[in-house]
C-alpha positions as CSV (number, residue, x, y, z in Angstrom):
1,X,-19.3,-26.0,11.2
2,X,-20.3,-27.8,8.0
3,X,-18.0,-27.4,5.1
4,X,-19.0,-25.9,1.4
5,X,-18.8,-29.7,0.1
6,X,-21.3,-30.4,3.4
7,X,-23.6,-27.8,2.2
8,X,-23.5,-28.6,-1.3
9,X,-24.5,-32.0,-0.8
10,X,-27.5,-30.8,2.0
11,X,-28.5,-28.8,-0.8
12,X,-29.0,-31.0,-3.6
13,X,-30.4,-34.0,-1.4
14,X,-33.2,-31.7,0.1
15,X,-34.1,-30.1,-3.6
16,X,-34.4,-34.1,-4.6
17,X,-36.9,-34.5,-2.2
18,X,-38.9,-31.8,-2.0
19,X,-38.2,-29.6,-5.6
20,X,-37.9,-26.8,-3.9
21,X,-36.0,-25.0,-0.5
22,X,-39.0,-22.3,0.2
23,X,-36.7,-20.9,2.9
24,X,-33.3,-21.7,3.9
25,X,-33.2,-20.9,7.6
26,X,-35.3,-24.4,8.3
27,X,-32.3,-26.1,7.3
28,X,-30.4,-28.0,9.9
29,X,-27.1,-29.8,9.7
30,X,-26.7,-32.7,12.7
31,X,-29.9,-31.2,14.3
32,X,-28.0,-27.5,14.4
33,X,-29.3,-24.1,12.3
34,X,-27.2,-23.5,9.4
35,X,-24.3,-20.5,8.7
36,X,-26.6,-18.5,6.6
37,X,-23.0,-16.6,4.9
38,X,-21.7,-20.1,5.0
39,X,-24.6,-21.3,2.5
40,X,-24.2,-18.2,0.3
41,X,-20.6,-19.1,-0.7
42,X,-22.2,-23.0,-1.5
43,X,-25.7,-21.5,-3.2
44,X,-22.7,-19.2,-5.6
45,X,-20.7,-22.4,-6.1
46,X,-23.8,-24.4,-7.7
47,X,-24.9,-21.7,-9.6
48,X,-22.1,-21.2,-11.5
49,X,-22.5,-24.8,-12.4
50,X,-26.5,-24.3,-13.4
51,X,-27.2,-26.6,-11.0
52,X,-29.5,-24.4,-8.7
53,X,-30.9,-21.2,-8.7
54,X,-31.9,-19.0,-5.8
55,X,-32.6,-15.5,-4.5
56,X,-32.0,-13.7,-1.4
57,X,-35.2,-13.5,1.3
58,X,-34.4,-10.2,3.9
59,X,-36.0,-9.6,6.9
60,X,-36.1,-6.9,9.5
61,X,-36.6,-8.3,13.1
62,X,-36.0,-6.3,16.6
63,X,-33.9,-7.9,19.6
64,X,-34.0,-6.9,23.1
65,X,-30.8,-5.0,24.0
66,X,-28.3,-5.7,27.3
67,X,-30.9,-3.8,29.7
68,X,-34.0,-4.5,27.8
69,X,-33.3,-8.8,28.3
70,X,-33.4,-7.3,32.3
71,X,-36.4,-5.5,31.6
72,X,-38.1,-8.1,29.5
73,X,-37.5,-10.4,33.2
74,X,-37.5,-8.4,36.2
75,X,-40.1,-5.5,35.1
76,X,-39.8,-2.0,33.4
77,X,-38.1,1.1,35.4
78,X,-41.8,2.9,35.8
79,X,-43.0,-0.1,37.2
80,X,-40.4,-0.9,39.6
81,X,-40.6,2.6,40.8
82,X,-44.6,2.2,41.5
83,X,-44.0,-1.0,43.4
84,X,-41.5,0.3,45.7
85,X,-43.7,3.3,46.8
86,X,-46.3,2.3,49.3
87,X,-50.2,3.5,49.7
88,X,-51.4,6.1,51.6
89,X,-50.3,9.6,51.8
90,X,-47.1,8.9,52.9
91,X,-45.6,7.6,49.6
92,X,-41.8,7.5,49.8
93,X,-39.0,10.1,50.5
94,X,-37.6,10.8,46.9
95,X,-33.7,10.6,48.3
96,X,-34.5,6.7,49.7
97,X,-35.9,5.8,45.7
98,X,-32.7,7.3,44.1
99,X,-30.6,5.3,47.1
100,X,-32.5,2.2,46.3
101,X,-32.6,2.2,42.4
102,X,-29.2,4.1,41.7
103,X,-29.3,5.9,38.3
104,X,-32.3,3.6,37.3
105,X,-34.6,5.8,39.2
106,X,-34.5,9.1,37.3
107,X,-35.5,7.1,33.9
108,X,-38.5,5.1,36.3
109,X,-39.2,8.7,38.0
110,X,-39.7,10.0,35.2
111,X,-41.4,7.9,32.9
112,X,-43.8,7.1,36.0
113,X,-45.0,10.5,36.2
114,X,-45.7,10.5,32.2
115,X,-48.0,7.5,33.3
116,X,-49.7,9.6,35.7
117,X,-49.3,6.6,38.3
118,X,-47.3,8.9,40.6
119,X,-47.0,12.6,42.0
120,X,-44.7,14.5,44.1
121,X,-46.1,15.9,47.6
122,X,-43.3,17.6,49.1
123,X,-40.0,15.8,49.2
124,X,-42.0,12.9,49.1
125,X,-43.6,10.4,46.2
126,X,-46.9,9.4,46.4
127,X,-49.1,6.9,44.5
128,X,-51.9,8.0,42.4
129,X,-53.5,5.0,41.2
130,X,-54.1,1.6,43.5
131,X,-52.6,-1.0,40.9
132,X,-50.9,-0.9,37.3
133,X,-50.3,-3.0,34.1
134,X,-46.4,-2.7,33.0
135,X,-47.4,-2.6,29.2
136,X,-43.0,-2.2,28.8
137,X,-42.4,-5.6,30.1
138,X,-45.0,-7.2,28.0
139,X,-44.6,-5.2,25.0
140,X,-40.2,-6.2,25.3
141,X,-41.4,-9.9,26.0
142,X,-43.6,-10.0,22.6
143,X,-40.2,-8.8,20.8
144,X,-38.9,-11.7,22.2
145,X,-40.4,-14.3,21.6
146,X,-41.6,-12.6,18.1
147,X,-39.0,-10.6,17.0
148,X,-41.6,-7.7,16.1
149,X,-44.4,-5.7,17.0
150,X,-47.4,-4.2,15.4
151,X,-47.4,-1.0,17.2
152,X,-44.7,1.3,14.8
153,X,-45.0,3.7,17.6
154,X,-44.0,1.8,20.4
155,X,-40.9,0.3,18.6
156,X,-39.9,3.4,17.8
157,X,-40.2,4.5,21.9
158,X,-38.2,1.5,23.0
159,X,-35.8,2.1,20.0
160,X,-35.3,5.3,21.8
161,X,-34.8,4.3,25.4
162,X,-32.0,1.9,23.7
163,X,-34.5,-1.4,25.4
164,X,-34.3,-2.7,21.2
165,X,-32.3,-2.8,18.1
166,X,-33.1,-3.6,15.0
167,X,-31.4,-6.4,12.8
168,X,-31.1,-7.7,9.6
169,X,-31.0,-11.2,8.7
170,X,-30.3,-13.0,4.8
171,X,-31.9,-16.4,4.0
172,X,-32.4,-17.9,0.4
173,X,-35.0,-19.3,-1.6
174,X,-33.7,-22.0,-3.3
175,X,-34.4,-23.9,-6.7
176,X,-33.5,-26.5,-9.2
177,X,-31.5,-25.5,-11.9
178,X,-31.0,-26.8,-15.7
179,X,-28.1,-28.6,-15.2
180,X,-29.0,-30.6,-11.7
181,X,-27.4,-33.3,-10.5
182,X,-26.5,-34.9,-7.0
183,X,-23.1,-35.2,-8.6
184,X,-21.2,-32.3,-8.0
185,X,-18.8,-32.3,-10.9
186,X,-15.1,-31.0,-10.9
187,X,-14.7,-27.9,-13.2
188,X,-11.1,-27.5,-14.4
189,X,-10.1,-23.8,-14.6
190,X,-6.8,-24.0,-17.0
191,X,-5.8,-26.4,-20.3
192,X,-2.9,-27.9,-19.2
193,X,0.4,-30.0,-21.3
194,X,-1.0,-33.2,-19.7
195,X,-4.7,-32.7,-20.8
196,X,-3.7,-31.8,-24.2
197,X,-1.2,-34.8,-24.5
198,X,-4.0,-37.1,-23.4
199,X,-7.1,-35.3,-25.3
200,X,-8.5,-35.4,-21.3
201,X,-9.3,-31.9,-22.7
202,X,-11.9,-32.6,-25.2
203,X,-13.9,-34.6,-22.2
204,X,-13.3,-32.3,-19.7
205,X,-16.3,-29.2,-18.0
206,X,-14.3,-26.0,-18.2
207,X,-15.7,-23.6,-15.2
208,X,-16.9,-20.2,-16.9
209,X,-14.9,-17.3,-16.9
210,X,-16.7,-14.2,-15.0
211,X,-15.9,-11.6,-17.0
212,X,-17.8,-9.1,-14.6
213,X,-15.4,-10.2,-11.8
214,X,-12.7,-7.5,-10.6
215,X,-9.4,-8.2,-11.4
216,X,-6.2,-8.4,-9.0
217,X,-5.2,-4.6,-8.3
218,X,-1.9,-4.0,-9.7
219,X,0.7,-4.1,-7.1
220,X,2.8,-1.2,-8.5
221,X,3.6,2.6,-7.4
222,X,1.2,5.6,-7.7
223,X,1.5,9.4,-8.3
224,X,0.3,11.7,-5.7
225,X,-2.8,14.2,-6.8
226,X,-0.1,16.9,-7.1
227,X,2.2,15.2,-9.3
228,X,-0.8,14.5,-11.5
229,X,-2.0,18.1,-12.2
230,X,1.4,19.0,-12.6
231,X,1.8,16.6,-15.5
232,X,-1.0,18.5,-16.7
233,X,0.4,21.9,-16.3
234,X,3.6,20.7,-18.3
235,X,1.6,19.4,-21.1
236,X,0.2,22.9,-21.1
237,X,3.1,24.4,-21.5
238,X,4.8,22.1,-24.0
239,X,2.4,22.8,-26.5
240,X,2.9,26.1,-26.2
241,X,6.3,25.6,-27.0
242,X,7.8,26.6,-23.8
243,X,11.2,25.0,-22.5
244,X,11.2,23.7,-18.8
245,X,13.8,25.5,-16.2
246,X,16.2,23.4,-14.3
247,X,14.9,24.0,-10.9
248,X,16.0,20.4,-9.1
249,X,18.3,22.9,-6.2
250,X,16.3,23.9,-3.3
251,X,19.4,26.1,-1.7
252,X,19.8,28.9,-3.4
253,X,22.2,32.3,-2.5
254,X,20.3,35.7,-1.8
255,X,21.9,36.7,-4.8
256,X,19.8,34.9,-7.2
257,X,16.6,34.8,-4.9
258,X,16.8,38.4,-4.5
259,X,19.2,40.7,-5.4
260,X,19.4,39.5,-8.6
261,X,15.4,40.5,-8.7
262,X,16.4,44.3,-7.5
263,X,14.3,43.4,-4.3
264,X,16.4,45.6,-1.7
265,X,18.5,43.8,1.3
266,X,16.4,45.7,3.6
267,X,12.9,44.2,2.4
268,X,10.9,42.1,5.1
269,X,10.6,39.2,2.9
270,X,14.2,38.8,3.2
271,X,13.8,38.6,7.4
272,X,14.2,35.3,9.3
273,X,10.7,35.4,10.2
274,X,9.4,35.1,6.1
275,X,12.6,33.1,4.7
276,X,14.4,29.7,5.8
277,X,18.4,30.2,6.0
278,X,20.7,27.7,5.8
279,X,23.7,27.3,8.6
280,X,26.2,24.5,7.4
281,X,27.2,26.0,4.4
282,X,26.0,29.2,5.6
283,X,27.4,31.7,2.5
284,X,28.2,31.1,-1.4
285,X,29.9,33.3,-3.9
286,X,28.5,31.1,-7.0
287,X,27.9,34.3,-8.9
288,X,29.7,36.4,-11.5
289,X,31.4,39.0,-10.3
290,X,30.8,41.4,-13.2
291,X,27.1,40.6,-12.7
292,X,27.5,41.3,-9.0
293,X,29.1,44.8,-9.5
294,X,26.2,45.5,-12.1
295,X,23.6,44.5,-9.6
296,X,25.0,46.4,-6.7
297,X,25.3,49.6,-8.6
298,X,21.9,49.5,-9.8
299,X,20.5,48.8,-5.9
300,X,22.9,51.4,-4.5
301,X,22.0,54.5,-7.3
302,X,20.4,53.0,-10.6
303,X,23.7,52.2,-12.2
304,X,23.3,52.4,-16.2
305,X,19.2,51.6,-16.2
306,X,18.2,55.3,-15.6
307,X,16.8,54.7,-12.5
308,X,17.5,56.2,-9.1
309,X,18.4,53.0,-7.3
310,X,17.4,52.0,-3.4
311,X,19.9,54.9,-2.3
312,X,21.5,52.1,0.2
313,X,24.8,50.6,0.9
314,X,24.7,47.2,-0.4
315,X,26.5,44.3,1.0
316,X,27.7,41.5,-0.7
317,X,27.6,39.6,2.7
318,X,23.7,39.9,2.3
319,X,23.7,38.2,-1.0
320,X,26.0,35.6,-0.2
321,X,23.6,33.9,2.4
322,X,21.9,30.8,1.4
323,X,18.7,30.0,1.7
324,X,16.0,27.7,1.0
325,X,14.8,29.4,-2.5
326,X,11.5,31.3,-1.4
327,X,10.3,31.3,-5.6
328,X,11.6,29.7,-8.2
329,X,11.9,33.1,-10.0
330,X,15.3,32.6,-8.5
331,X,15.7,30.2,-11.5
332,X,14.6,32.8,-13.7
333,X,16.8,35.6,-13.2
334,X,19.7,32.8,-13.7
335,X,18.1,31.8,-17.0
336,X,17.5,35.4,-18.5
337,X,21.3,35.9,-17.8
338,X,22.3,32.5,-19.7
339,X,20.2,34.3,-22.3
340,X,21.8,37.3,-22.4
341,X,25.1,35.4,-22.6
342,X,24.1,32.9,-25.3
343,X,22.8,36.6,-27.5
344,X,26.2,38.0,-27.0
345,X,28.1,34.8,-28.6
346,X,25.4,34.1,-31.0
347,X,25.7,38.0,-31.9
348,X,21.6,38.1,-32.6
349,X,19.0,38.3,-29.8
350,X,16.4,35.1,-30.0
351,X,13.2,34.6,-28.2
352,X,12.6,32.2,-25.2
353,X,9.8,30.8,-23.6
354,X,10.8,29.1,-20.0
355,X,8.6,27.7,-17.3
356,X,9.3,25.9,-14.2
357,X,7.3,23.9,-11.6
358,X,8.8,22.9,-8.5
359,X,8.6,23.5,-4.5
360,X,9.9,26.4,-2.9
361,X,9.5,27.0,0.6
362,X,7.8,30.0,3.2
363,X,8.7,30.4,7.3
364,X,4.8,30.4,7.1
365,X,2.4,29.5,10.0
366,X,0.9,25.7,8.8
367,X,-2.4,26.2,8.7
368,X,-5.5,24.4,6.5
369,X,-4.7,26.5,3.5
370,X,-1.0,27.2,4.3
371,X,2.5,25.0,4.6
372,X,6.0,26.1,4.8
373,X,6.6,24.5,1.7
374,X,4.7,24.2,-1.6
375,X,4.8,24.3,-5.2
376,X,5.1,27.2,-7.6
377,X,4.3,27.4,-11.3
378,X,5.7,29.8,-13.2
379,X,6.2,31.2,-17.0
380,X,8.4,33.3,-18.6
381,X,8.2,35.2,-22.0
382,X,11.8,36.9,-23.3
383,X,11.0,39.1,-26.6
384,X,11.2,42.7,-27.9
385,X,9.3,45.1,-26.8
386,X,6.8,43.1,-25.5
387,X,3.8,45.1,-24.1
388,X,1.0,44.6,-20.9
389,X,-1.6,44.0,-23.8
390,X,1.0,41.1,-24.7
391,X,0.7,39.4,-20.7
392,X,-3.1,40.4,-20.7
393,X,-4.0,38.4,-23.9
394,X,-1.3,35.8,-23.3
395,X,-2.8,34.8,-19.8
396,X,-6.4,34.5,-21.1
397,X,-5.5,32.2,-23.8
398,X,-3.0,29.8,-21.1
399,X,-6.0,30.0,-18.4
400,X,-8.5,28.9,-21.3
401,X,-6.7,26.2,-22.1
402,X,-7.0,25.4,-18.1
403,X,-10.7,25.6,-18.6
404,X,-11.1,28.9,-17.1
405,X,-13.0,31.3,-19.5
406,X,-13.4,34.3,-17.0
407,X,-10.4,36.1,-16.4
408,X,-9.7,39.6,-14.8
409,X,-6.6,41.2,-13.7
410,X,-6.1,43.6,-11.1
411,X,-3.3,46.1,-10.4
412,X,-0.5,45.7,-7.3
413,X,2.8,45.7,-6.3
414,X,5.6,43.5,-6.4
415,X,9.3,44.3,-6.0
416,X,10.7,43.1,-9.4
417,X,7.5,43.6,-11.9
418,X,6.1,47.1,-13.1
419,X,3.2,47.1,-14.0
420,X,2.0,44.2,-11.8
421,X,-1.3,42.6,-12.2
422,X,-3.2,40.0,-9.8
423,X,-5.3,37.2,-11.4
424,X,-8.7,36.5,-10.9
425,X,-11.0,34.0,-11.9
426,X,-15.0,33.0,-12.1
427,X,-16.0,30.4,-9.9
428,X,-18.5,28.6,-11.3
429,X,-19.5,27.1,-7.6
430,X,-18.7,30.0,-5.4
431,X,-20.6,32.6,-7.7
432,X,-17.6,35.2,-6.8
433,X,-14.4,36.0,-8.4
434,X,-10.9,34.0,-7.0
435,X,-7.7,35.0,-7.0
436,X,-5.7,32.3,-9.0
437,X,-2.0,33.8,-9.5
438,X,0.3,37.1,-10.1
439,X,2.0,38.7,-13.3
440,X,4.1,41.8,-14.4
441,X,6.2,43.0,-16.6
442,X,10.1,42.3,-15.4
443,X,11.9,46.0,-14.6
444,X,14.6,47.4,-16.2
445,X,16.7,47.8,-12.9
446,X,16.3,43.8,-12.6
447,X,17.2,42.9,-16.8
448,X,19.2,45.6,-17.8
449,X,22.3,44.6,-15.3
450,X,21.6,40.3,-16.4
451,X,23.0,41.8,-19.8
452,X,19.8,41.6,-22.3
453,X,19.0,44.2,-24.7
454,X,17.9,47.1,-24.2
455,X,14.6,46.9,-26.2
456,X,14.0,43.6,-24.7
457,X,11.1,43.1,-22.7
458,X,10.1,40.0,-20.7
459,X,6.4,39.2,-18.9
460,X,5.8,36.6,-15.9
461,X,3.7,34.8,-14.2
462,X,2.8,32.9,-11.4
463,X,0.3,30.8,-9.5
464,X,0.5,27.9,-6.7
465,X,-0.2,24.0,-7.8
466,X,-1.9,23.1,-4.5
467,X,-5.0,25.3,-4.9
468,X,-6.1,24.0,-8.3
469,X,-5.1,20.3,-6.9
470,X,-7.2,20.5,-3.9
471,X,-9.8,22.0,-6.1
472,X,-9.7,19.2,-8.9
473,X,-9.7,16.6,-6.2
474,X,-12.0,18.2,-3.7
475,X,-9.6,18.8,-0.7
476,X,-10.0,21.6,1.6
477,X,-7.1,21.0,4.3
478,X,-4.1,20.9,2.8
479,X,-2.3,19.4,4.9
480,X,-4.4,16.5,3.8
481,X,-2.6,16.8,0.2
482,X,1.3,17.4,1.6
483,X,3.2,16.6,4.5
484,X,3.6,13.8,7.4
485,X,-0.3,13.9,7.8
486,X,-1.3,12.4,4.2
487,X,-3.2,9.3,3.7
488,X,-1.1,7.1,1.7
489,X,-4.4,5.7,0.8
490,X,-5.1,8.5,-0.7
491,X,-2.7,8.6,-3.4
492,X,-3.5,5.0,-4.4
493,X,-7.5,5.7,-4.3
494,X,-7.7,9.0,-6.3
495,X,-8.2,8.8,-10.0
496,X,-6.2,10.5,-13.2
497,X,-6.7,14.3,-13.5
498,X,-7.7,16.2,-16.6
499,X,-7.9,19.5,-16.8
500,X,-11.0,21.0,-19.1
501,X,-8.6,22.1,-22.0
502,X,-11.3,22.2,-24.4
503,X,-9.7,19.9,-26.5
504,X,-7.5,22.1,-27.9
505,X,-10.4,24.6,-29.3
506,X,-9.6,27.6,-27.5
507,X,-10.3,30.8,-28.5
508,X,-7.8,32.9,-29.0
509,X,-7.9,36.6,-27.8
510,X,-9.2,38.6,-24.8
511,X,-12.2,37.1,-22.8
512,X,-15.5,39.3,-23.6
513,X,-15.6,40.0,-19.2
């Protein structure tokens, strides 16, 4: 195989002599066809000197496939199949064909019969013409030879029967350029010490810089999708002057993940089946144990809150099992009681705005829109008496500035809020109305024993950070986002995200739907 410096220099001798290379596959190096891809990377060379120029000359040509080279020699499958039946009535038992021509048969069988050169008479095949012209083999031995035919319809029939394929080929029209020589000249890429000691450098062809050229992909790390909307989620919240949670411990005790929440020991989500529990340390007692006597009052009869309590026995050998946390509201019912202790030193109650993001994990069935571990984003708002008008207008202006004008909320339950409100939002592609997260208003039986003020009222919220990733990035497995079945290609590959935030021009109050 010729080398680029080979190529080069069969390039510029035959433009000496004849101006002008019409087409490049009639060149020849010692007597053999040239590398067509070989050439283009010779062709690029010289015109980045300006010594030729050329453009590329495609053609479309058809070659005879594996069985249609066998065709093209020994005769189509219609054919053979006349041939082997002989005159008369006779013809030939069907059975003795398939024996003699194997799976070959049904394909000559068949195509025969189109042909009307051939019935069936009983369990027999009979002739119905004397003598026929195998139009296949001549038409596959034109392609041959020609690499085309004029019939579009035929091509397209042996295309079908897999007898042809069709195939691209590249060569190049090639001229002389501005700067032409039979001297290939030595470009120097860099200035170097010695050239500018010597002044070589003032003598010296510098080759061009390609400034349309991609550059060397940096070699460094790259944040997953998730880890990319979630920066965009905290930039949410630190503009809206909200402090981030420590939430960096997964295990957490039943006390925090639930009692704390007044969500009663006997409640399903608390059953193996729903909730991950750990066996090596199995139990903690990383609690107060004034807080603990509160708590367990107010399960077991309402203690001071004026409620009625669970009317239960309460075990402190419940809340002392650890788990995996199943919500990071775990968090928050730690953090309201730091509050409450920081307003009794302090003497004065002062506002807070937390939020956390972080994973927390299910004993869910994995699925394409479930895993037994994701992340949960959450908010929490500690003031006095806050209202539900407060959550309602505080969650359309922090889902507007998520690019979500159309907001609705709808009542349910949850253990630990009252009232409670589901989320929905408009989706613009699916023309219907999605639920995006949950809300409510904390209860007294859960803040009153963490030690806050009476008059002080505190509203949540909550919504998962894989749905609006796989959204963002269009996903819709999700397994294809987390776990031991992601594409690490994938995290390198996808770009930045930006939420629609509107540029900060958000209008403030309720949404007009």
């Amino acid at each position: 195989m010729a080398t680029t410096e080979e190529l080069q220099n069969l390039v510029l001798t035959t433009l000496d002599k004849s101006n002008s290379i019409d087409d490049s596959k009639d060149l020849t190096f010692n007597g053999q066809p040239v590398d067509q891809l070989a050439l283009l990377g010779a062709l690029n060379s010289l015109k980045s000197k300006e010594m030729i120029d050329f453009k590329p000359l495609d053609r479309i040509f058809w070659v005879l496939t594996e069985e249609g080279q066998q065709l093209a020699k020994d005769g189509s499958h219609e054919a053979r199949v006349f041939e082997a039946i002989p005159s008369g009535e006779g013809g030939l038992p069907i059975a003795e064909l398939q024996a003699k021509f194997g799976p070959s048969a049904k394909a000559g069988q068949g195509k025969a019969f189109k042909n009307k050169w051939i019935t069936k008479k009983g369990n027999n095949l009979v002739r119905l013409v004397d003598s026929i012209v195998d139009e296949t083999q001549k038409d596959l031995k034109e392609i041959e030879s020609t690499g085309t035919l004029n019939n579009a319809k035929t091509l397209a029939e042996l295309k079908k029967r897999t007898l042809i394929d069709k195939q691209k080929s590249t060569s190049y029209q090639v001229s002389k350029g501005p700067d032409f020589s039979l001297e290939v000249k030595k470009e120097a890429t860099d200035i170097t010490s010695e050239m500018l000691q010597s002044g070589e450098w003032k003598n010296a062809t510098f080759k061009k810089y390609n400034f349309d050229a991609a550059g060397v992909p940096p070699a460094g790390g790259h944040l997953h999708p998730l880890m990319k909307v979630r920066q965009e989620f905290r930039e949410i919240f630190f503009e809206m002057g909200f402090q981030e949670m420590p939430t960096n411990c997964f295990a957490e005790s039943s006390f925090w993940n639930f009692d704390a929440l007044f969500q009663p020991q006997q409640h399903p989500a608390r059953d193996a089946h729903d909730t991950f529990f750990l066996k090596d340390p199995a139990t903690s007692d990383r609690y107060p144990r004034d807080l603990m006597e509160k708590i367990k009052k107010t399960h077991e009869n309402g203690g001071d809150t004026g409620s009625i309590g669970y009317n239960y026995h309460w075990k402190e050998s419940e809340a002392q099992k650890l788990i995996l946390r199943t919500h990071t509201t775990a968090v928050s019912s730690y953090m309201l009681h730091k509050l409450a202790e920081k307003t009794k030193e302090q003497g004065f109650f002062q506002p807070a705005k937390y939020f956390s993001i972080d994973r927390v994990f299910r004993n869910e069935s994995v699925d394409a829109t479930h895993l037994a571990e994701f992340h949960q984003i959450e908010g929490v708002i500690a003031d006095k008496n806050l209202t539900l008008g407060d959550l309602i207008g505080f969650m359309d202006v922090f889902f507007k500035k998520m690019g979500m004008d159309k907001i609705r909320f709808k009542p349910t339950y949850n253990p630990y809020t009252e009232p409670s409100m589901e989320i929905f939002s408009y989706h613009e592609g699916l023309k219907t109305w999605v639920e995006i997260g949950n809300s409510g208003m904390f209860r007294p039986e859960m803040l009153l024993p963490l030690g806050l003020p009476p008059d002080v009222r505190v509203i949540a919220w909550g919504l998962g950070l894989e749905r609006p990733t796989m959204v963002k990035y269009g996903i819709s497995n999700i397994r294809d986002l987390l776990g031991h079945k992601v594409n690490i290609a994938m995290i390198k590959d996808y770009p930045i995200c930006r939420l629609d935030k509107k540029m900060g021009k958000e209008l403030v109050g309720l949404s007009e739907d």
